[in-house]
C-alpha positions in Angstrom: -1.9 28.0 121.5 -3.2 31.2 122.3 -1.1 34.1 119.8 0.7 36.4 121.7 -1.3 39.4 123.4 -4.7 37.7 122.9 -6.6 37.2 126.2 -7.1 33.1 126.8 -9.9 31.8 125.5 -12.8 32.0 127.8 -16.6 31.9 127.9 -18.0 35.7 126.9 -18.5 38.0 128.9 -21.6 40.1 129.7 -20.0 43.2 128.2 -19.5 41.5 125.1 -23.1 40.2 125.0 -25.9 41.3 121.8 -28.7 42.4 124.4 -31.2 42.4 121.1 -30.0 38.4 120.8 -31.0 37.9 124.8 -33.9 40.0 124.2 -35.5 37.9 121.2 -34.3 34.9 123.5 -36.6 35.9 126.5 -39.2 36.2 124.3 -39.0 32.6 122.9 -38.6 31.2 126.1 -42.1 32.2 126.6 -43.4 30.7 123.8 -41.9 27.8 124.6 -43.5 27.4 127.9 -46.9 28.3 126.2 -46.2 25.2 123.8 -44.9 23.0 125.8 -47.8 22.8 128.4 -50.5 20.9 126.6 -47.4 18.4 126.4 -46.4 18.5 130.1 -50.5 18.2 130.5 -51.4 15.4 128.6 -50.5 12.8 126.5 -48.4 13.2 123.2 -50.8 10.3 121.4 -53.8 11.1 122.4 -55.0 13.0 118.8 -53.6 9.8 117.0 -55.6 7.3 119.2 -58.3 9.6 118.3 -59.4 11.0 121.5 -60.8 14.5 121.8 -58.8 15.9 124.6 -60.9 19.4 124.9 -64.0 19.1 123.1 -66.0 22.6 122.5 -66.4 25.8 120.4 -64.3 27.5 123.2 -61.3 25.4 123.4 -61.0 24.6 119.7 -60.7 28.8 119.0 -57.9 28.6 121.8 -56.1 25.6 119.9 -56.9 27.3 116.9 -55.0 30.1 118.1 -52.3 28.6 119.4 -51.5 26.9 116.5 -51.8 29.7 114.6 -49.6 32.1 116.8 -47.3 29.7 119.0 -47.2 25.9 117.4 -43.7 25.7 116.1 -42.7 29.2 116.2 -40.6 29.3 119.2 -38.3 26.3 118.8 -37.5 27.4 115.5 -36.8 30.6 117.2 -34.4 28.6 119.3 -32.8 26.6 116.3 -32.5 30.2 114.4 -31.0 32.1 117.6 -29.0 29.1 118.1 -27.4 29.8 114.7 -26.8 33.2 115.0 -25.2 32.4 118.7 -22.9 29.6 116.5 -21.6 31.9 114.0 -20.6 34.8 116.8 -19.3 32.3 119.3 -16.9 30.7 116.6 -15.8 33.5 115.3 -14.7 34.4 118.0 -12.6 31.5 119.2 -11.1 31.4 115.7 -10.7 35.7 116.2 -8.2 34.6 119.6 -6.4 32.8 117.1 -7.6 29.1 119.0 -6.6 26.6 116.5 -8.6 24.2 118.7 -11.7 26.4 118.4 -13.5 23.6 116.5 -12.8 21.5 119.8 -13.7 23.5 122.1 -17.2 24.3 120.2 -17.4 20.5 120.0 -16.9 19.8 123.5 -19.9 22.8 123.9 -22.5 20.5 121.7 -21.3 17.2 123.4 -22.3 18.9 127.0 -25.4 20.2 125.2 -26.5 16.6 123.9 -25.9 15.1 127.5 -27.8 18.0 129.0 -30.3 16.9 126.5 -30.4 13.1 127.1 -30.7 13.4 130.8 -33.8 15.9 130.6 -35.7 13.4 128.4 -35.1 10.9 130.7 -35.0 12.8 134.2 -37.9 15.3 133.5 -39.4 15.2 130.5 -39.0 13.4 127.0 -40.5 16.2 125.0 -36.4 17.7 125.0 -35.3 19.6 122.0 -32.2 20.3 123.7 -29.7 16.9 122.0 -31.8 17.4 118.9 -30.1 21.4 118.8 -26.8 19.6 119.5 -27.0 17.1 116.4 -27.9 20.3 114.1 -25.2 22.1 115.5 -23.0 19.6 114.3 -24.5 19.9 110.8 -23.9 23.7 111.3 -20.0 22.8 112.3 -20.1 21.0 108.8 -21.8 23.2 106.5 -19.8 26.6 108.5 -17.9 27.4 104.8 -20.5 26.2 102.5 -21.4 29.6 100.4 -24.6 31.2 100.9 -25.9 29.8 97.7 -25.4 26.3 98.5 -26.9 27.0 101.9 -30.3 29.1 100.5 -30.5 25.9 98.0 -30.8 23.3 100.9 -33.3 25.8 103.1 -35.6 25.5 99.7 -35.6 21.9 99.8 -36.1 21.6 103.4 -39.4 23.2 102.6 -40.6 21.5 99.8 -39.8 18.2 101.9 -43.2 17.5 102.6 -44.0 17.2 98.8 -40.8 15.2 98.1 -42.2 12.9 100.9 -45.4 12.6 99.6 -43.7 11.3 95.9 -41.7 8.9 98.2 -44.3 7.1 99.7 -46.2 7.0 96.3 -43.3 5.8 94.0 -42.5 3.1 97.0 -46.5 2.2 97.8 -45.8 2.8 101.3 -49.3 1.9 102.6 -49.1 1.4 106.5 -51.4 -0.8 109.0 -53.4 2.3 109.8 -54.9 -0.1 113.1 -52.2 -1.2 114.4 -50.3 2.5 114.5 -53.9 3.4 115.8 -53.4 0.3 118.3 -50.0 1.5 119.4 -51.2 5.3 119.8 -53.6 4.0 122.1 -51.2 1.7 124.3 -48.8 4.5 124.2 -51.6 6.6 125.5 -52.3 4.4 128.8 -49.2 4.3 129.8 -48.3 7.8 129.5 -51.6 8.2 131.9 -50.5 5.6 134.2 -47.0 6.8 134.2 -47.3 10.9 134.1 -50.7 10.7 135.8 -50.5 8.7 139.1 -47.1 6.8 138.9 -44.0 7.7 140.8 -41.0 9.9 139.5 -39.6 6.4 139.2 -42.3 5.6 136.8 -42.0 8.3 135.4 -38.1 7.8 134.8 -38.6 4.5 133.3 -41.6 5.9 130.8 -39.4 8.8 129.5 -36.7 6.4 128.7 -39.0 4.4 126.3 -40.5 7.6 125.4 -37.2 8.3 123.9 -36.6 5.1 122.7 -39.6 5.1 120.8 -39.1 8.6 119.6 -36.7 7.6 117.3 -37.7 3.8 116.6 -41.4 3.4 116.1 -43.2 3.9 112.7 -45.7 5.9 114.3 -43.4 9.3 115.3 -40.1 8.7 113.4 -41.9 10.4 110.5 -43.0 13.6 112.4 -39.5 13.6 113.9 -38.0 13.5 110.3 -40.2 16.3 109.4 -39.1 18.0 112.6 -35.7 17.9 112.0 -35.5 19.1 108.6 -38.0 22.3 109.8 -35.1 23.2 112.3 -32.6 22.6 109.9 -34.5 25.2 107.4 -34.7 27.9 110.3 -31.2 27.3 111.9 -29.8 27.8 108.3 -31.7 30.8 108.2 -29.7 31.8 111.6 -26.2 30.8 109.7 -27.2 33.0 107.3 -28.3 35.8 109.4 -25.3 35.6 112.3 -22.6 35.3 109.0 -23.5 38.7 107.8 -24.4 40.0 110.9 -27.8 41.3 109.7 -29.5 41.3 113.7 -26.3 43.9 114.8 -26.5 45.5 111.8 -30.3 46.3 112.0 -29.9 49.9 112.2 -28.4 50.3 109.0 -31.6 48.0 106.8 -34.2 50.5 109.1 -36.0 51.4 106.5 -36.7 48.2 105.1 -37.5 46.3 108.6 -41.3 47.5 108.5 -41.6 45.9 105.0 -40.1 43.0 106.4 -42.0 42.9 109.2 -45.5 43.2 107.2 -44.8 40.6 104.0 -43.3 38.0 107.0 -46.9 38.5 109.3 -48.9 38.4 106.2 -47.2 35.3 104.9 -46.9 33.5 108.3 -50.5 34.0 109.4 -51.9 33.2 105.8 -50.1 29.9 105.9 -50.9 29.6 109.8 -55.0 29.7 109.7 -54.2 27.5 106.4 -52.7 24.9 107.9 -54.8 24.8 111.0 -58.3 25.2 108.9 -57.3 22.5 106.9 -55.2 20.1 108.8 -57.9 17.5 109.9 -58.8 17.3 106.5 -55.5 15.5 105.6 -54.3 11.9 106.8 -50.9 11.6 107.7 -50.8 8.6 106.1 -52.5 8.7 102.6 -50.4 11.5 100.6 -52.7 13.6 98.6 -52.1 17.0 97.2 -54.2 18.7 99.8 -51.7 16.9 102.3 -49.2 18.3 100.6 -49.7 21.9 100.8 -51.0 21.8 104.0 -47.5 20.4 105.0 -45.7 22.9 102.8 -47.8 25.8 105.2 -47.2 24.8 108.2 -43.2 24.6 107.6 -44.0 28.0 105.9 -45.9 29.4 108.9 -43.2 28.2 111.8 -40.4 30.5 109.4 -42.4 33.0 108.6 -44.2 33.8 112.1 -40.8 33.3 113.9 -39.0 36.3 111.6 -42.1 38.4 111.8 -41.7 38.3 115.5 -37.5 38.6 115.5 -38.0 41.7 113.1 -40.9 43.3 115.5 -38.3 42.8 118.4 -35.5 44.3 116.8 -37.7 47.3 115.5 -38.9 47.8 119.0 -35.3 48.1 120.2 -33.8 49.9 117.6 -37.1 52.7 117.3 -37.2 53.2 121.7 -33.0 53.4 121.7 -32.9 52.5 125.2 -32.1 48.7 125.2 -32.7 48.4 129.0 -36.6 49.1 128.9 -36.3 45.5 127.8 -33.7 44.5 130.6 -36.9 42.1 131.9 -36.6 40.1 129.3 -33.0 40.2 128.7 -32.4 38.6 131.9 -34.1 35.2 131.2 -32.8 35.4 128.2 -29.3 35.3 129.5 -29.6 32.2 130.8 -31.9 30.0 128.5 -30.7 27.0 129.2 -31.5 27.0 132.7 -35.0 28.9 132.2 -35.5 25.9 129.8 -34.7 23.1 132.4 -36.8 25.2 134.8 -39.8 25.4 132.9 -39.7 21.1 132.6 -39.4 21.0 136.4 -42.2 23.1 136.9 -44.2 22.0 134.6 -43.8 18.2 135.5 -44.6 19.2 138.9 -47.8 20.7 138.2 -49.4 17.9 136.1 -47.0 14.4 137.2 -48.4 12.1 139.7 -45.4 12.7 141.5 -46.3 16.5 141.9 -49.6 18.3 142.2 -51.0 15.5 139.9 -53.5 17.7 136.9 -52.6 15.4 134.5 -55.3 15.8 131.9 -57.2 18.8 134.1 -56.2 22.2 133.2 -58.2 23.2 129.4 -56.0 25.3 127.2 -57.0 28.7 127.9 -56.0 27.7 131.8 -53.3 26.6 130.5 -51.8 29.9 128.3 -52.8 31.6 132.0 -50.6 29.1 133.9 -47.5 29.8 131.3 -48.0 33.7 131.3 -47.9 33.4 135.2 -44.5 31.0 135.5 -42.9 32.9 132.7 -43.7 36.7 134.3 -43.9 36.0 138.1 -41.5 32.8 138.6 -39.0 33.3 135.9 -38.5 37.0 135.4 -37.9 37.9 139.0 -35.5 34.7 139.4 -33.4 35.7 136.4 -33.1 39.0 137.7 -32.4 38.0 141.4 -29.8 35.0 140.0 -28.2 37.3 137.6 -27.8 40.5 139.8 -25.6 38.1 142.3 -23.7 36.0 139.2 -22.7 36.4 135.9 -24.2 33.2 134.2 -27.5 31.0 135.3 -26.4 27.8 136.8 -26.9 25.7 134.3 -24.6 28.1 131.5 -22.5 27.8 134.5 -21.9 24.0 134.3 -22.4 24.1 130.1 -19.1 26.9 130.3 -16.9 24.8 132.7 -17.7 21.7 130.7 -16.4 23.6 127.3 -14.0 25.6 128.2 -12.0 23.0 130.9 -12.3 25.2 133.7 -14.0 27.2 136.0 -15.8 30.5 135.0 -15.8 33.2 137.7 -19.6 33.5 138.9 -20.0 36.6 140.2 
């Protein structure tokens, strides 16, 4: 029960809301966008089957780029805003004196996985949203763990491509390099056939083995591993942050933030142009030592590059002391869930068969246009018109009632 002169327990409510957090939140959502279009594009497995998507000086700079600036930086932007989110949104359950609160959050990452599972089926099966849900859970577990424990596991996230690579050597694993080929390639046509020209039907039935083989064939189970323990290193990095309440605190480390700000951009971009000048000189499936450290970058470069841009955000806010010059990207990132699902829906409908059908026709510097557009003249102006009539997006809508047991008031 609720102790005596404590409001019931309810979703939060704007006024209570960190506009830096929504801020930094509308920011990743449009680096998601601009990551998640070669995928809505074109097929996951064509680079394994070994097909040059976008051959050219021209496109490889804008891959080059991207990888550099964008490739992992924004979902682990997610996982790390996710974090800090966790820590202020249990605390303050357990603040109202819920002794359910651990249920109540639980009920919150249960509705997030199902949200989850439905998109990679019903859209699109690149979702990240059930794979935040399972590390949330892991976040539920490790909530009292001291920070040292916690800064111990974030090391060894990051040396887990070497630990890998000593793995497979110890235990000879030597894979049938053809027959992964083999499968990229099968996968590969039937993405096309599916996501190309098939119906959303088809393209129902191909997200579902999409998933299926997401976590079950030899080919991907390894990147997922390697994706997983990535967001586990950055949304430990959020624990750590939201615990000690370092992000609404920023004002009183000003002084140190530009420091911050240059050894994180100097660090991530390093490791960045490392990883992608380097990268096709590695096999993923012969460990070497120049595999290794090319591994070790890249998880360098999504932490790294994600924290220079959270510190730049929160030194823009905190040096123009008017939080609402940002209010534009506040807004979509107030309701992040639903700018996510929307982004799938138009993205699907742009390249899927069962849409405008440019599967495999829009180069990536068309592409980085096409996601600048959606994100600043289709989902800026909707977040403002949705949120200036409610109080949540439709989707945070659903995620509240589903978590809390009843319904939220909406406007």
């Amino acid at each position: 029960m609720d102790q005596p002169g404590l409001e019931p327990i309810s979703s939060v409510r704007p006024d209570e809301r960190v506009v830096t957090l929504d801020v930094i939140r509308g920011f990743a959502l449009f680096g998601i966008l601009v990551m998640n279009m070669p995928a809505f594009s074109a097929s996951f497995y064509a680079g394994w089957s070994g097909i040059d998507l976008w051959p050219g000086e021209w496109n490889r700079f804008a891959l080059h780029v991207r990888d550099v600036l964008f490739d992992g930086k924004f979902n682990s932007m997610f996982s790390f805003l996710f974090a800090v989110g966790f820590t202020i949104q249990l605390e303050r359950l357990e603040r109202h004196g819920a002794a359910e609160s651990i249920a109540i959050y639980t009920r919150r990452l249960v509705a997030l996985f199902a949200f989850g599972i439905a998109h990679a089926i019903l859209l699109w099966s690149g979702d990240v949203l059930h794979m935040y849900a399972l590390l949330g859970f892991v976040l539920l577990a490790m909530r009292r763990w001291p920070d040292r424990t916690v800064v111990a596991v974030i090391v060894l996230c990051f040396a887990y491509p070497a630990i890998v690579a000593v793995a497979r050597v110890a235990w000879h694993w030597t894979p049938d390099i053809a027959e992964l080929i083999d499968f990229a390639r099968a996968r590969q046509a039937s993405n096309d056939l599916a996501y190309g020209t098939g119906s959303y039907t088809d393209v129902v039935v191909e997200n579902a083995q999409e998933l299926y083989h997401l976590y079950t064939a030899e080919l991907v189970r390894g990147q997922v591993a390697s994706f997983y323990v990535m967001m586990l290193a950055t949304t430990l990095l959020g624990l750590l942050v939201g615990r000690h309440r370092l992000i609404q605190r920023a004002a009183e480390f000003r002084g140190f933030l530009p420091l911050l700000q240059v050894l994180f951009f100097v660090l991530g971009i390093s490791a960045g142009l490392f990883f992608t000048l380097k990268v096709d000189e590695t096999s993923p499936f012969n460990p070497s030592v120049l595999g290794v450290l090319v591994g070790m970058s890249y998880a360098i470069a999504r932490a790294a590059t994600m924290l220079f841009y959270v510190v730049t955000l929160v030194r823009l806010l905190l040096d123009r002391g008017d939080e609402s010059r940002f209010n534009w990207l506040a807004y979509a990132g107030r309701m992040p869930l639903s700018n996510y699902l929307l982004q799938s829906v138009i993205g699907t409908f742009i390249f899927y068969g069962w849409g405008l059908g440019l599967w495999g026709r829009i180069q990536p510097v068309p592409q980085l246009l096409l996601a600048t557009a959606i994100f600043t003249c289709v989902q800026i102006p909707l977040s403002h018109w949705w949120l200036t009539r409610h109080t949540y997006g439709p989707m945070e809508y659903l995620w509240r009632t589903l978590t809390y047991g009843r319904v939220p008031r909406s406007s």
